[in-house]
N, CA and C atoms of all chains as a GROMACS GRO file, in nm:
protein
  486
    1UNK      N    1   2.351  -2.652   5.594
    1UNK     CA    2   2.304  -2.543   5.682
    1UNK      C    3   2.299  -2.413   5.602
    2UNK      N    4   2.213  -2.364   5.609
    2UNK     CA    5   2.172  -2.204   5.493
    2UNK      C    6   2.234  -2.132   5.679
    3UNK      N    7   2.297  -1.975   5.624
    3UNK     CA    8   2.268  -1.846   5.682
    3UNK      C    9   2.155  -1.768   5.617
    4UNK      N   10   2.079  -1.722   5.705
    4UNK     CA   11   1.945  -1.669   5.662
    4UNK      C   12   1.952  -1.519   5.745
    5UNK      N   13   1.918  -1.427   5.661
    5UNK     CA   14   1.938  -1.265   5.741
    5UNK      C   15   1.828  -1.270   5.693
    6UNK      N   16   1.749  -1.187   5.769
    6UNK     CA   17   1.563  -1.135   5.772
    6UNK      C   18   1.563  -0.985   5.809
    7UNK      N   19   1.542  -0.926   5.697
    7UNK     CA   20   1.491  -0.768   5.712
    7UNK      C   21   1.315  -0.754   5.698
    8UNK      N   22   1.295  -0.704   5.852
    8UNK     CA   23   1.182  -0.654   5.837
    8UNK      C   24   1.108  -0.527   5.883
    9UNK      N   25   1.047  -0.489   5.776
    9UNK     CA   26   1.083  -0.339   5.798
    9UNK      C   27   0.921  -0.293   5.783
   10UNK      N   28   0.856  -0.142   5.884
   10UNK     CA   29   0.721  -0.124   5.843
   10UNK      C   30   0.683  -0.073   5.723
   11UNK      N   31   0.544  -0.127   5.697
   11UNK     CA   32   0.495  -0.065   5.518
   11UNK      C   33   0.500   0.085   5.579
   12UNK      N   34   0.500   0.143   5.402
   12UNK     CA   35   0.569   0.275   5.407
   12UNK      C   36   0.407   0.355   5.476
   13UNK      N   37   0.320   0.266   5.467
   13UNK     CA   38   0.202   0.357   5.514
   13UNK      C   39   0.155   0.380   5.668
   14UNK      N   40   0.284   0.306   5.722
   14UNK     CA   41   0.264   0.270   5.858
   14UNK      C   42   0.326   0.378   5.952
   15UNK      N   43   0.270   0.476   6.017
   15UNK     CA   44   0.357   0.544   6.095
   15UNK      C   45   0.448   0.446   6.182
   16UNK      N   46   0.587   0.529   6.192
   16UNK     CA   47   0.654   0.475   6.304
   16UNK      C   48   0.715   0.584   6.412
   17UNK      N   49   0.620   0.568   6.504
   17UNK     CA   50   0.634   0.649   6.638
   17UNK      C   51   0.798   0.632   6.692
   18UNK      N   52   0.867   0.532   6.668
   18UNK     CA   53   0.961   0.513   6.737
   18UNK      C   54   1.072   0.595   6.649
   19UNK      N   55   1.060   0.558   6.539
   19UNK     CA   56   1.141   0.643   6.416
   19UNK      C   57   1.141   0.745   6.411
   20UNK      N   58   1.056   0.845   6.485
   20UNK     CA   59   1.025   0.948   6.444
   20UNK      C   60   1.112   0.987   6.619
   21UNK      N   61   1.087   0.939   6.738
   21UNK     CA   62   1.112   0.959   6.860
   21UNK      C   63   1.293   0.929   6.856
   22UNK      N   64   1.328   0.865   6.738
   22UNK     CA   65   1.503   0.863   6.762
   22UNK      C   66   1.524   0.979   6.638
   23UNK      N   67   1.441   1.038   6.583
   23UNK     CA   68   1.472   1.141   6.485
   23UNK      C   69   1.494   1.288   6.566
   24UNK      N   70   1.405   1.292   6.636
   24UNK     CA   71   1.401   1.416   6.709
   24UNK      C   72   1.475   1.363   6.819
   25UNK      N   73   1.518   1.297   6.891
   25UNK     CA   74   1.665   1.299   6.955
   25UNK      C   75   1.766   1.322   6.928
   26UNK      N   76   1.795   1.245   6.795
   26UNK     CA   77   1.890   1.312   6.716
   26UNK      C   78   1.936   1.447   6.674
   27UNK      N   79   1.806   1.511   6.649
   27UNK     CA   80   1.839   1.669   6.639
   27UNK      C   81   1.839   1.686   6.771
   28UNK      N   82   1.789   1.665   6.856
   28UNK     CA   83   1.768   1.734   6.970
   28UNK      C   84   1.959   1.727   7.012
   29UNK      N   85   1.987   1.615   6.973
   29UNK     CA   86   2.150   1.574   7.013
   29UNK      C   87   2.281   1.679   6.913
   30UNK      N   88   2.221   1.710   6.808
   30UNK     CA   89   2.280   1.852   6.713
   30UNK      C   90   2.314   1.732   6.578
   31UNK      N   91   2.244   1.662   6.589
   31UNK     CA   92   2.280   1.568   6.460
   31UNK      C   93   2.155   1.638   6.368
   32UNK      N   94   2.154   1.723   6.320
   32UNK     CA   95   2.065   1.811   6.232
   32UNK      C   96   2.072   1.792   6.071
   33UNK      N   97   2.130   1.683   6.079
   33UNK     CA   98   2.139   1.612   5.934
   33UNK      C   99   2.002   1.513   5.905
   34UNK      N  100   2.001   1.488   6.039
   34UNK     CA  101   1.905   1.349   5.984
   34UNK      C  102   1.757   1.400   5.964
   35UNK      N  103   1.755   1.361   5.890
   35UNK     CA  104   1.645   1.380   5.776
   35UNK      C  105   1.479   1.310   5.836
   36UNK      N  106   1.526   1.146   5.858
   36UNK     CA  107   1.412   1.027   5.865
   36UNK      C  108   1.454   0.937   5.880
   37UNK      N  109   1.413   0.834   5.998
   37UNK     CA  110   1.437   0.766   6.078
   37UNK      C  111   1.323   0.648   6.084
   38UNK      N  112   1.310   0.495   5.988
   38UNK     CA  113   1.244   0.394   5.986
   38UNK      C  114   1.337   0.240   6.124
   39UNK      N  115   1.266   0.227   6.177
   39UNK     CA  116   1.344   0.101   6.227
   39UNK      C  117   1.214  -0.012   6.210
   40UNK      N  118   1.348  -0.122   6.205
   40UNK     CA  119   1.306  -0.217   6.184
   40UNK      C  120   1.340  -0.351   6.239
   41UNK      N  121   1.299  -0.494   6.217
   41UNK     CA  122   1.417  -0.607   6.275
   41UNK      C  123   1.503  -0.643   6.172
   42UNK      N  124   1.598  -0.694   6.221
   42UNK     CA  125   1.672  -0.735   6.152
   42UNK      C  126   1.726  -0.901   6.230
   43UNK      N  127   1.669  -0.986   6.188
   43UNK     CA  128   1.717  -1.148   6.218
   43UNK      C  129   1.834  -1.261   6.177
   44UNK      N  130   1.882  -1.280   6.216
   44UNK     CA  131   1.997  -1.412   6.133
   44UNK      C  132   1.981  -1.504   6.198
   45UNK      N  133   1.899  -1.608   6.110
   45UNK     CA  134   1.896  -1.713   6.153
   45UNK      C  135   1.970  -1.855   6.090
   46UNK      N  136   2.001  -2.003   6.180
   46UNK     CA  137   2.082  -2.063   6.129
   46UNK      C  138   1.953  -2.166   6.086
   47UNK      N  139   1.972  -2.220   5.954
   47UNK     CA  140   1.809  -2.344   5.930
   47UNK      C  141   1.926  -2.422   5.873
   48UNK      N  142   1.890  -2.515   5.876
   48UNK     CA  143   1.938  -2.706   5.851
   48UNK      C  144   1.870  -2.729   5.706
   49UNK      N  145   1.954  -2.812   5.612
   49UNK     CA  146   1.920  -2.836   5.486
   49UNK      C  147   1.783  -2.952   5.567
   50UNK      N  148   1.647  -2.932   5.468
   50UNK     CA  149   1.591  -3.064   5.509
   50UNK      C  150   1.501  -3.076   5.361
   51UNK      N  151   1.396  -3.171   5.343
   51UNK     CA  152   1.373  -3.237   5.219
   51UNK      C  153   1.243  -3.105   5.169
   52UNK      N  154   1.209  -2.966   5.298
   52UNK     CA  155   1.161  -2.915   5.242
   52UNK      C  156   1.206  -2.759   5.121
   53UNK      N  157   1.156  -2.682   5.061
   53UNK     CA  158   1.190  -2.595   5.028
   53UNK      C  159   1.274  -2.490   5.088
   54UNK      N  160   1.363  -2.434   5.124
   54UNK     CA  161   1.408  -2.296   5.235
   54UNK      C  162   1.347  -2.219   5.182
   55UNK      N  163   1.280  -2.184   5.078
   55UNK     CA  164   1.231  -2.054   5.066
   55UNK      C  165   1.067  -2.067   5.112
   56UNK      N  166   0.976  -2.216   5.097
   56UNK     CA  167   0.884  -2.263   5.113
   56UNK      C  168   0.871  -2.176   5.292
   57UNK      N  169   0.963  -2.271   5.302
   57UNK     CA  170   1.010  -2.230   5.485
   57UNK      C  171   1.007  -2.096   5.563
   58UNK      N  172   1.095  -1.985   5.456
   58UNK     CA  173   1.144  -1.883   5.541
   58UNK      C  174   1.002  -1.817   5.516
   59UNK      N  175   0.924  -1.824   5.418
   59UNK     CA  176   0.825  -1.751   5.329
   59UNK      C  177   0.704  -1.775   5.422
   60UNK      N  178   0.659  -1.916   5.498
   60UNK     CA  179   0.572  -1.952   5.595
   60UNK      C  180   0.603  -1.886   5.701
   61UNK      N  181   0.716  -1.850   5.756
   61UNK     CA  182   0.786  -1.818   5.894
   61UNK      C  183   0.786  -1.706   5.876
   62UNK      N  184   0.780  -1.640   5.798
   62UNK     CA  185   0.770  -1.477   5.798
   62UNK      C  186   0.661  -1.463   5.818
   63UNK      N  187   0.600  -1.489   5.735
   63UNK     CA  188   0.393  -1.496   5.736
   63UNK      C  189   0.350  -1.530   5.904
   64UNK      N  190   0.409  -1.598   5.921
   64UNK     CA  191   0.315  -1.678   6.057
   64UNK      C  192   0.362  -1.632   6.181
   65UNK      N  193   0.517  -1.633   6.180
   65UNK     CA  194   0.566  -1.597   6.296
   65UNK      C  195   0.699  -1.468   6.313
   66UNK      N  196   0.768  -1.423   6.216
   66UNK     CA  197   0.821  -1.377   6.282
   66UNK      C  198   0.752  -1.202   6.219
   67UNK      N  199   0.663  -1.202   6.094
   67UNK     CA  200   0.642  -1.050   6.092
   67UNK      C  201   0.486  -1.068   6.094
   68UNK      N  202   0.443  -0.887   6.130
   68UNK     CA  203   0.273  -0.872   6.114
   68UNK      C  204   0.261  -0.825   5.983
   69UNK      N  205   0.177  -0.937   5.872
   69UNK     CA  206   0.158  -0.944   5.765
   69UNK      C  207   0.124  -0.794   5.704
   70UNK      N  208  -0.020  -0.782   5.811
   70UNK     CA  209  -0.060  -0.623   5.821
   70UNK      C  210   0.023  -0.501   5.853
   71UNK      N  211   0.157  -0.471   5.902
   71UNK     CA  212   0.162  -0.386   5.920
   71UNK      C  213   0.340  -0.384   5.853
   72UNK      N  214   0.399  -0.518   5.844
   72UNK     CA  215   0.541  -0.495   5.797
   72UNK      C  216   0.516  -0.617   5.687
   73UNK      N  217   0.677  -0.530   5.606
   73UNK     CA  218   0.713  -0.617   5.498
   73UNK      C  219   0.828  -0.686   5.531
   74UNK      N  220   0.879  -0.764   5.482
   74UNK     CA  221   0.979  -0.834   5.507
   74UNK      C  222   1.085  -0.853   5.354
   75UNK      N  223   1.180  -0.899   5.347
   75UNK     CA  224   1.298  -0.961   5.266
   75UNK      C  225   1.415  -1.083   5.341
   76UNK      N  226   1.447  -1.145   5.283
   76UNK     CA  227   1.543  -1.185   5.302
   76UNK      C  228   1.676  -1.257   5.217
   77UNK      N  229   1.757  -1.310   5.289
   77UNK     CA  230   1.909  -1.317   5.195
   77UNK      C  231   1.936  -1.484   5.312
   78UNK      N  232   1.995  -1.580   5.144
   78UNK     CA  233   1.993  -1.707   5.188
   78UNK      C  234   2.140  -1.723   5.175
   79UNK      N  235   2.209  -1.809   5.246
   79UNK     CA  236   2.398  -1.798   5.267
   79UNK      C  237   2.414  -1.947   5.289
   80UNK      N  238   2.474  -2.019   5.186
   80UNK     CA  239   2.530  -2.148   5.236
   80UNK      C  240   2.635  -2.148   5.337
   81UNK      N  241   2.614  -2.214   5.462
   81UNK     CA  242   2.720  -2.234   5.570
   81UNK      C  243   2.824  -2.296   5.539
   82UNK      N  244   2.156   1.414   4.980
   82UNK     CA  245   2.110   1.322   5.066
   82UNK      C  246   2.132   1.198   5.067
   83UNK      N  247   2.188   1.119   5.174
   83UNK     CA  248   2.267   1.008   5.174
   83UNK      C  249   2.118   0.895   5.236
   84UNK      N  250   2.136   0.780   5.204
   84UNK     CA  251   2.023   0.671   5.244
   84UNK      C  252   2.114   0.560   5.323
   85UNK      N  253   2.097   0.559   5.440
   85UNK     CA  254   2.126   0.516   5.544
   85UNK      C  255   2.095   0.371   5.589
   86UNK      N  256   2.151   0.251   5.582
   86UNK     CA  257   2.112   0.147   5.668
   86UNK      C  258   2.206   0.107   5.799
   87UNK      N  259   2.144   0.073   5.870
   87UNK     CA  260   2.255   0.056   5.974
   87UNK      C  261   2.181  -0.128   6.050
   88UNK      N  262   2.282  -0.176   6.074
   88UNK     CA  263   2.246  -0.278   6.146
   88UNK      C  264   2.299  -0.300   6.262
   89UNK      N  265   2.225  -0.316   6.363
   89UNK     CA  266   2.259  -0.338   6.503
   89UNK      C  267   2.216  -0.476   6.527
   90UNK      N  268   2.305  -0.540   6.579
   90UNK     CA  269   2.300  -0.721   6.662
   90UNK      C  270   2.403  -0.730   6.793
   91UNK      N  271   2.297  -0.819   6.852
   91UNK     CA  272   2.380  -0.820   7.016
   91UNK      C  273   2.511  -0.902   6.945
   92UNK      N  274   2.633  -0.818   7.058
   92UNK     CA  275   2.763  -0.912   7.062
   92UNK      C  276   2.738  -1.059   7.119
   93UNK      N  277   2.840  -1.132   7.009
   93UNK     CA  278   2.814  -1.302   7.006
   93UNK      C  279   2.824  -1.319   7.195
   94UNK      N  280   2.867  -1.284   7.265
   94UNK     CA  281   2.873  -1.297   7.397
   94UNK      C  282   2.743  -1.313   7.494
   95UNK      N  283   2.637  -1.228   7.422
   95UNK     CA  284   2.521  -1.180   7.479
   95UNK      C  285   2.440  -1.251   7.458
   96UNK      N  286   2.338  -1.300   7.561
   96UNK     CA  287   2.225  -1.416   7.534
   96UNK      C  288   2.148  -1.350   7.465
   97UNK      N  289   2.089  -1.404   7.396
   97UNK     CA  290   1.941  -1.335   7.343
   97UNK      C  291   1.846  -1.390   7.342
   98UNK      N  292   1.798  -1.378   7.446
   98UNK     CA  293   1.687  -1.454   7.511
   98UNK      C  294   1.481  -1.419   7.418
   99UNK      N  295   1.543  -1.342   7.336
   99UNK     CA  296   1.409  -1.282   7.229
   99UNK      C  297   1.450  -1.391   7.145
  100UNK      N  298   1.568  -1.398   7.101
  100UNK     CA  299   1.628  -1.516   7.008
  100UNK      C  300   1.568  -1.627   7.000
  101UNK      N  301   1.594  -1.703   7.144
  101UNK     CA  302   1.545  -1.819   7.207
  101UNK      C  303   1.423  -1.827   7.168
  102UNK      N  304   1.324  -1.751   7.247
  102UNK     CA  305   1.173  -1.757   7.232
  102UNK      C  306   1.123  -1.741   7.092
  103UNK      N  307   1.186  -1.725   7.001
  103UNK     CA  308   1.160  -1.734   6.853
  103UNK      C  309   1.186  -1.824   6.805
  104UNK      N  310   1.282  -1.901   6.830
  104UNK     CA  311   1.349  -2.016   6.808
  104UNK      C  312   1.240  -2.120   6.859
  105UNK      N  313   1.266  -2.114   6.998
  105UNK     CA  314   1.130  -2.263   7.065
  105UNK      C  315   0.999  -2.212   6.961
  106UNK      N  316   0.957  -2.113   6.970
  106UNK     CA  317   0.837  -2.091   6.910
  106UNK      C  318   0.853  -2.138   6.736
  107UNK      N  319   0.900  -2.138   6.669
  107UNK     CA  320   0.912  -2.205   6.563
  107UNK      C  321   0.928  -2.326   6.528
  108UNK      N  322   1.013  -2.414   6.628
  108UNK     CA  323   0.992  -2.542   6.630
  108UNK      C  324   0.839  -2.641   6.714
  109UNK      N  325   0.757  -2.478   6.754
  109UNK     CA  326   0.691  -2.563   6.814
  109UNK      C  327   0.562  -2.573   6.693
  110UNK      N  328   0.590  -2.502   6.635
  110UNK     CA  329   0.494  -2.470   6.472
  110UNK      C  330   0.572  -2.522   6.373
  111UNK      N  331   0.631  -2.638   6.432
  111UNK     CA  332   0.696  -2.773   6.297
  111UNK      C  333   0.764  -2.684   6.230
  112UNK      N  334   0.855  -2.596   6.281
  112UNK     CA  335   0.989  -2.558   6.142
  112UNK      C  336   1.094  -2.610   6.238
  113UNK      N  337   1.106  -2.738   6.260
  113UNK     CA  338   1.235  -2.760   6.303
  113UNK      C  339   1.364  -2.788   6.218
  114UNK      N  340   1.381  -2.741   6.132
  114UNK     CA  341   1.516  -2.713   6.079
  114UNK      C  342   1.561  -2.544   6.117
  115UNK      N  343   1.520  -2.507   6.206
  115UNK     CA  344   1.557  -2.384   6.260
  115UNK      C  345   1.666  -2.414   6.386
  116UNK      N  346   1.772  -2.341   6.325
  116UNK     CA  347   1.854  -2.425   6.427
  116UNK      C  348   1.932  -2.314   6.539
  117UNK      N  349   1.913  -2.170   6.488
  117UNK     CA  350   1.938  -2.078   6.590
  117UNK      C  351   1.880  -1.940   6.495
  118UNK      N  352   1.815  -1.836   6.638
  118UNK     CA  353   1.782  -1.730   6.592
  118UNK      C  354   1.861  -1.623   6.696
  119UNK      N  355   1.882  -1.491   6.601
  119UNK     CA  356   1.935  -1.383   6.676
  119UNK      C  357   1.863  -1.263   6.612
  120UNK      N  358   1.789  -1.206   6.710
  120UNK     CA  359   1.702  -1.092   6.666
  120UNK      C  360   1.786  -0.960   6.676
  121UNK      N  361   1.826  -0.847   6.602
  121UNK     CA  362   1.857  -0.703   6.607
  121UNK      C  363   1.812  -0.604   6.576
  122UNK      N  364   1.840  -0.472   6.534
  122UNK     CA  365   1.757  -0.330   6.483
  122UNK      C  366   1.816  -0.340   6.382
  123UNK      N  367   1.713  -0.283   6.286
  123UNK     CA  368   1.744  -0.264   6.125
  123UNK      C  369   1.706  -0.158   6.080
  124UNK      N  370   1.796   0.004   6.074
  124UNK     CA  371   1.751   0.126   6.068
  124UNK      C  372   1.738   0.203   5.948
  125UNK      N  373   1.666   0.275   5.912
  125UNK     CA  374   1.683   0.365   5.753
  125UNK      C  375   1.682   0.435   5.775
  126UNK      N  376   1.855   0.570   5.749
  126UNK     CA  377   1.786   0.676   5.778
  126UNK      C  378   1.838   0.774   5.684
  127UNK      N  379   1.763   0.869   5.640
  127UNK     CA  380   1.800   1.011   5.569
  127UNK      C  381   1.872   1.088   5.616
  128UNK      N  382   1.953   1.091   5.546
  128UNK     CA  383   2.070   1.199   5.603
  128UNK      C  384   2.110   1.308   5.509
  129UNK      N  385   2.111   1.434   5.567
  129UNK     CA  386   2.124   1.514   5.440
  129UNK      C  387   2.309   1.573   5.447
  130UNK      N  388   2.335   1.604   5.341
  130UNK     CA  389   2.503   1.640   5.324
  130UNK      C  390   2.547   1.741   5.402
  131UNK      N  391   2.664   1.772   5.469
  131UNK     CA  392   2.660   1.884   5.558
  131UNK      C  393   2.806   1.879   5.524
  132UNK      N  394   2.889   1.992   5.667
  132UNK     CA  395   2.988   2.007   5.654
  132UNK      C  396   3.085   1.914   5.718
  133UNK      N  397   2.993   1.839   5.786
  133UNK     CA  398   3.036   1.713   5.899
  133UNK      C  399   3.068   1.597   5.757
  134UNK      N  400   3.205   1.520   5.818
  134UNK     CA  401   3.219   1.404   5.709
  134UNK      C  402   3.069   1.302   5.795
  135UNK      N  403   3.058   1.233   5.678
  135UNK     CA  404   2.894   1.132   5.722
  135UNK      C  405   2.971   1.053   5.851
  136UNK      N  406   3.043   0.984   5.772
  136UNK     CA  407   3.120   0.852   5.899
  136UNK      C  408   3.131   0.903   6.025
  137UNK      N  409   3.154   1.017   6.051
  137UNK     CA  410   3.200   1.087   6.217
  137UNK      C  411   3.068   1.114   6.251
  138UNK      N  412   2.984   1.147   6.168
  138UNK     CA  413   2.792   1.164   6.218
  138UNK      C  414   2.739   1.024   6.271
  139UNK      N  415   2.775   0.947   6.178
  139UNK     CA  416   2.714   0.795   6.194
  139UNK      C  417   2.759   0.709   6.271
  140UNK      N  418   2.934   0.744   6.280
  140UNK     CA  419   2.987   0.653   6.410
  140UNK      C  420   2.940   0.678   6.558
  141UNK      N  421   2.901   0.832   6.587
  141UNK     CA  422   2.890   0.892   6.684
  141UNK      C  423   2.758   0.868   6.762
  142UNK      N  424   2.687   0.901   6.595
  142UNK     CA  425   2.487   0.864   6.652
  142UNK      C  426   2.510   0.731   6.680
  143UNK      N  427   2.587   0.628   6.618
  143UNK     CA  428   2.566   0.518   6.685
  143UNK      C  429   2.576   0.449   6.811
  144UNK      N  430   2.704   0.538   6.847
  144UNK     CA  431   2.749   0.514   6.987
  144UNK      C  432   2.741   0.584   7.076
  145UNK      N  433   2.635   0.689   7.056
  145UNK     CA  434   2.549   0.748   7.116
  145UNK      C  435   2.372   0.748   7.163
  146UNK      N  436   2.338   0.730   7.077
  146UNK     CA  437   2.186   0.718   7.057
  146UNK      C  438   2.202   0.587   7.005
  147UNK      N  439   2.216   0.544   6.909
  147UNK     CA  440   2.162   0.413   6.807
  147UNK      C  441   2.156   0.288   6.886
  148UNK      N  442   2.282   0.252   6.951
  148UNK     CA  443   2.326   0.149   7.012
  148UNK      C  444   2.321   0.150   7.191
  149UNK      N  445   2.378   0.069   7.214
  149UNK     CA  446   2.393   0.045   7.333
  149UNK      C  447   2.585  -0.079   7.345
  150UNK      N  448   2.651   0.031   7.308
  150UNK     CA  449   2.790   0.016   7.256
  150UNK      C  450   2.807  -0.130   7.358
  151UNK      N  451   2.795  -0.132   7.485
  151UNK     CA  452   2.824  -0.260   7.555
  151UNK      C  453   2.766  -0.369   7.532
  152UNK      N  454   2.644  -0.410   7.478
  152UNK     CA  455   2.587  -0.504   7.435
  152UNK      C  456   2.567  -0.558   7.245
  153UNK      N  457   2.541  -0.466   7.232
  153UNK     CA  458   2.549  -0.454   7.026
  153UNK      C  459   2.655  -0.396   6.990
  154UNK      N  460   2.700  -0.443   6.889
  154UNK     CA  461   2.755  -0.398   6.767
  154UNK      C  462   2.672  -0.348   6.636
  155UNK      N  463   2.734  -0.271   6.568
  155UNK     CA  464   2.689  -0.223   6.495
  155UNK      C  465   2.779  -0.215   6.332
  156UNK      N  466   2.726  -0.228   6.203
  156UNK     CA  467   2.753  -0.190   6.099
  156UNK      C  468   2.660  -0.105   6.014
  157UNK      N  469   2.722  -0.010   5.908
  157UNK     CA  470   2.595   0.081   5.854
  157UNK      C  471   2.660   0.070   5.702
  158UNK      N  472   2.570   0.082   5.627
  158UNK     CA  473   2.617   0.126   5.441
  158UNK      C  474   2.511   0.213   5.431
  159UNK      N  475   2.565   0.306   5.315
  159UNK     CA  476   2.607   0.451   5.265
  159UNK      C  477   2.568   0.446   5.124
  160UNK      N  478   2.483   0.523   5.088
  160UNK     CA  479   2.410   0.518   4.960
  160UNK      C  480   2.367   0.678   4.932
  161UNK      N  481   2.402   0.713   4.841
  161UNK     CA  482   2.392   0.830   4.780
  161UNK      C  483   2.206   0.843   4.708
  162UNK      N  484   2.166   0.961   4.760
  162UNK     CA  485   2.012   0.926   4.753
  162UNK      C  486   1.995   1.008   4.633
   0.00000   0.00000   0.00000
């Protein structure tokens, strides 16, 4: 069994309305430090050893289903259970 | 200026029913060695140096704004920008 963490985060060319809407709360809250504010997902998932690749795997599953190719990038980190 | 990640994931208690539907949805696109998913927020943020220690800024925005202290937990690392 792999532990699998999935960071996915928007390309830097991508506005993020939401990032920007917890930035100015933040000041609005007197947290006048913060600078810039990106969010993103962050996933952990549990995958089963099987006869295919895990990286074959996580690399299709990012692509297909869990990020928009077009608009986020992704990384991830593989953890023997 | 400090570079900010913070990770937010529902407490193990909490269904995560976004989880689920990522989960069925992957096995239904033949990755069945997916054997559990848990979706969270994955944040970047700029923080500039002040007179405030960071940790009392970051514990606070979290459990203030960032989170939703009854359902997620949260961890953050601290990087000197």
């Amino acid at each position: 069994m792999y532990n699998v963490k999935v960071y996915v985060t928007l390309k830097k060319s991508v506005l993020d309305p939401q990032g920007v809407a917890v930035k100015d709360a933040a000041k609005s809250m007197g947290y006048v430090e913060v600078e810039d504010v990106r969010i993103g997902k962050f996933m952990e998932l549990k995958v089963a050893k099987s006869d295919r690749d895990i990286h074959e795997v996580l690399n299709e599953m990012c692509d297909k289903l869990l990020t928009n190719p077009v608009m986020e990038d992704y990384r991830y980190e593989i953890e023997e259970a």
